[in-house]
C-alpha positions in Angstrom: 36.1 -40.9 20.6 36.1 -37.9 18.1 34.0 -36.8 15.1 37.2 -37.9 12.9 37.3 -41.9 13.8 36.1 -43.6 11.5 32.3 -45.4 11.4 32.8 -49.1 11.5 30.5 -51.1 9.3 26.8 -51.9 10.2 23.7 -53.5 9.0 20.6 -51.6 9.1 17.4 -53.6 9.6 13.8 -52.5 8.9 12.6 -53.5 11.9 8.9 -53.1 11.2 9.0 -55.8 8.2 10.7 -58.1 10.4 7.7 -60.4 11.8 7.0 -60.9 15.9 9.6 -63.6 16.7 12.2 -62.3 14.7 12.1 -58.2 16.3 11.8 -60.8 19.7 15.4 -62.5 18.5 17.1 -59.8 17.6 16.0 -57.0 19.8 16.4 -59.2 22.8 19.9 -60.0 21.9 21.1 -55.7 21.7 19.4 -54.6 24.6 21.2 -56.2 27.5 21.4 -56.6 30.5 18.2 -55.9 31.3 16.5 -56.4 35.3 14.4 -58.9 35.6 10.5 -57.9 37.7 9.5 -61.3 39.4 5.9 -60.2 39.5 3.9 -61.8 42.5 0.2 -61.2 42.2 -3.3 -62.6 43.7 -5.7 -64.5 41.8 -9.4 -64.7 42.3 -9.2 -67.5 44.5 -6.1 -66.4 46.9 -3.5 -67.9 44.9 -0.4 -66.7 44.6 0.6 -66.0 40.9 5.0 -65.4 40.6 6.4 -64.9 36.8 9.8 -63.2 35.8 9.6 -60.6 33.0 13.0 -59.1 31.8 11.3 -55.9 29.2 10.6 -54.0 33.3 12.7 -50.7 34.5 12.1 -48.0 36.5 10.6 -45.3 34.5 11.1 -42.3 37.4 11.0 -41.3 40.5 8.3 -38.2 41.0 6.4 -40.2 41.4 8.7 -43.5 41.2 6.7 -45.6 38.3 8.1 -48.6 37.3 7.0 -50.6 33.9 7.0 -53.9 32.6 5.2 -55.7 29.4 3.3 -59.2 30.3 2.9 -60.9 27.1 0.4 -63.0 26.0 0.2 -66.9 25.8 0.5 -69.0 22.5 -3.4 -69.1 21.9 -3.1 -65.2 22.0 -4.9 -64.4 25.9 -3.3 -62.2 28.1 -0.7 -64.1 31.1 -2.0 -64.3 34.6 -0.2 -61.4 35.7 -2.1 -59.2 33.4 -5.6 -60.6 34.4 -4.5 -60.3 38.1 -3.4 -56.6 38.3 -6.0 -54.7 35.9 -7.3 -51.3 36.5 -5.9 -50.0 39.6 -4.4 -53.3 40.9 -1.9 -54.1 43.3 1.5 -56.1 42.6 5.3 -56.4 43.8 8.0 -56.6 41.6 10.6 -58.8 43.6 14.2 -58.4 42.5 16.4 -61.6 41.4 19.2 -62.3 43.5 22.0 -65.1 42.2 21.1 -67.0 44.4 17.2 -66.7 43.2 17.8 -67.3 40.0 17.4 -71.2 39.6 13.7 -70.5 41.1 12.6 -67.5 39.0 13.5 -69.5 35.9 11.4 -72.2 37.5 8.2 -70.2 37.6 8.3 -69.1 34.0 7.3 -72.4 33.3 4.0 -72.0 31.6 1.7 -73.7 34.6 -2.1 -74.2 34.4 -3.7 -70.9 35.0 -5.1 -72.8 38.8 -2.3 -73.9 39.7 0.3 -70.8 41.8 3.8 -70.9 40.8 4.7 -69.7 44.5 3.3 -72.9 46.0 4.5 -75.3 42.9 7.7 -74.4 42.7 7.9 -73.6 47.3 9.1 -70.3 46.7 8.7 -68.8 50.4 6.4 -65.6 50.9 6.3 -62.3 53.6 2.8 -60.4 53.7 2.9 -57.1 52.0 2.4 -53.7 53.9 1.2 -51.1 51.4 -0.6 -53.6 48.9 -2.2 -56.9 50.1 0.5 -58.9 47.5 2.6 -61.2 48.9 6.6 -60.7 48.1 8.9 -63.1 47.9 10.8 -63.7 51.2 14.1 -64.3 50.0 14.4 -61.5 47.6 17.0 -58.8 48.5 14.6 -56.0 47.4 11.1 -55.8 46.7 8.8 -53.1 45.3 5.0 -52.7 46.4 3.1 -51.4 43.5 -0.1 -50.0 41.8 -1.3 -49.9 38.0 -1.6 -46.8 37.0 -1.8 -46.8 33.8 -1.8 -49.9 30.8 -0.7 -48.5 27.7 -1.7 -51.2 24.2 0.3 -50.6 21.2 -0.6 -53.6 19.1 0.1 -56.5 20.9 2.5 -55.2 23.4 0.9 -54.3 26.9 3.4 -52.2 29.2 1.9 -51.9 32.5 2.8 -48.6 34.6 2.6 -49.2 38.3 3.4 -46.1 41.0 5.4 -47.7 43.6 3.9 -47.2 47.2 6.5 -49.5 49.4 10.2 -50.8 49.1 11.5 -53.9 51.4 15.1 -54.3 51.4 17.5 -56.3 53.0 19.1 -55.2 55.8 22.4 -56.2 54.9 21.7 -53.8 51.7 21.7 -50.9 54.1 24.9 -49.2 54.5 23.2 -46.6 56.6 19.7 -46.3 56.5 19.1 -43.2 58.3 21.1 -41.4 54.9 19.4 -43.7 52.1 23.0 -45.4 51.7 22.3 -48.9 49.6 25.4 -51.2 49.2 24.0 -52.3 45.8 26.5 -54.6 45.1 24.7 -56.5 48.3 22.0 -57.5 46.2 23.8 -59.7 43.7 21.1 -59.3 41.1 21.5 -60.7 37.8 20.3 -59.7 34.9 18.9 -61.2 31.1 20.8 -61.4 28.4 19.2 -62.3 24.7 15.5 -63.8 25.0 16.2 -67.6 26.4 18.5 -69.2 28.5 21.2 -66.7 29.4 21.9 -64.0 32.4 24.8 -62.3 33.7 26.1 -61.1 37.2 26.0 -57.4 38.7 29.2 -58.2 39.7 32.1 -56.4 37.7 31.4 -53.0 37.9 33.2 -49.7 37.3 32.7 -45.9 37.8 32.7 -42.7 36.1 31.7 -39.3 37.9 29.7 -37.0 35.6 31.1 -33.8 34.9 29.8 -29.9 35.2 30.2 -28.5 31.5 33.5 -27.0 32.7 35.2 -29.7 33.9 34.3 -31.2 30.6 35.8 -28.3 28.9 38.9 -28.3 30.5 39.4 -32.2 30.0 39.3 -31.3 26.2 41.9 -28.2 27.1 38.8 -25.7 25.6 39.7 -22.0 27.6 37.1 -19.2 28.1 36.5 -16.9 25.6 
């Protein structure tokens, strides 16, 4: 690509006069694929709470921080995973294999707040090590966390959580003793648009970064 090609045509929309379901619709629809946080979380009474959220990444690694934005319900009170974690409280983001994905969609059915979508929909469970959270046994990777931090704007609520443990499948490990993931092991999948539709990890490709002068001479620049 170079600065003569030409600019193909566009649509510019004000994005802050567009209302709530419509910055949802359209937003949701550009910024793909995104990963998907199956949150598991403990209730006052025990119970295990598991909902997916797809607006979740990892934020960095110094510490490593991951975030995600629980929503609220229709009558406008904040989702069980919210009231669960608060200051300082523990959760695990589980990631979404293929072959989890029929029961992560399951649990974001919108179930009484008594009633644990782990247990409803028989989603199997390990204990946690770092946090007292369950994780989800199945799930090729899964990330113990913390709230550090819950940042408002309006009525989006990001919650930053410091991530104190990782489980990960042992087929996943292409040599643990070096760090060495086989990523492609996971088979996560990811959310595309705001409803029904995900896509695979699957087709991937590579491109090594380049020094500066590598860079240079690919665009046959010399030294001065």
């Amino acid at each position: 690509m170079t600065p003569e090609a030409p600019v193909p045509a566009s649509e510019h929309f004000d994005v802050a006069a567009l209302s709530a379901p419509q910055r949802y619709k359209l937003l949701t629809a550009v910024v793909v694929p995104r990963p998907i946080a199956w949150v598991s979380t403990l209730g006052p009474g025990g119970e295990v709470n598991l909902a997916p959220y797809s607006f979740f990444g990892l934020m960095g690694t110094d510490p490593a921080v991951v975030a995600f934005a629980p929503g609220n319900r229709p009558d406008g009170t904040p989702k069980d995973t919210a009231l669960h974690i608060g200051p300082g409280g523990e959760f695990t983001v589980n990631l979404v294999s293929a072959a989890l994905a029929g029961a992560m969609n399951e649990t974001a059915t919108d179930f009484p707040r008594e009633r644990g979508e782990a247990r409803a929909v028989g989603v199997a469970l390990a204990p946690g090590v770092r946090v007292a959270v369950p994780r989800v046994a199945l799930s090729p990777a899964a990330l113990e966390c913390r709230e550090v931090q819950t940042v408002t704007v309006g009525r989006t609520r990001v919650i930053l959580g410091e991530v104190l443990g990782l489980h990960l499948r042992a087929d996943a490990l292409a040599d643990a003793a070096r760090l060495h993931v086989e990523t492609a092991a996971l088979d996560l999948v990811g959310r595309l648009g705001g409803r029904g539709t995900y896509t695979y990890t699957r087709d991937t490709f590579d491109l090594e970064r380049m020094t500066y002068a590598e860079w240079r001479a690919g665009r046959g620049e010399t030294e001065d």
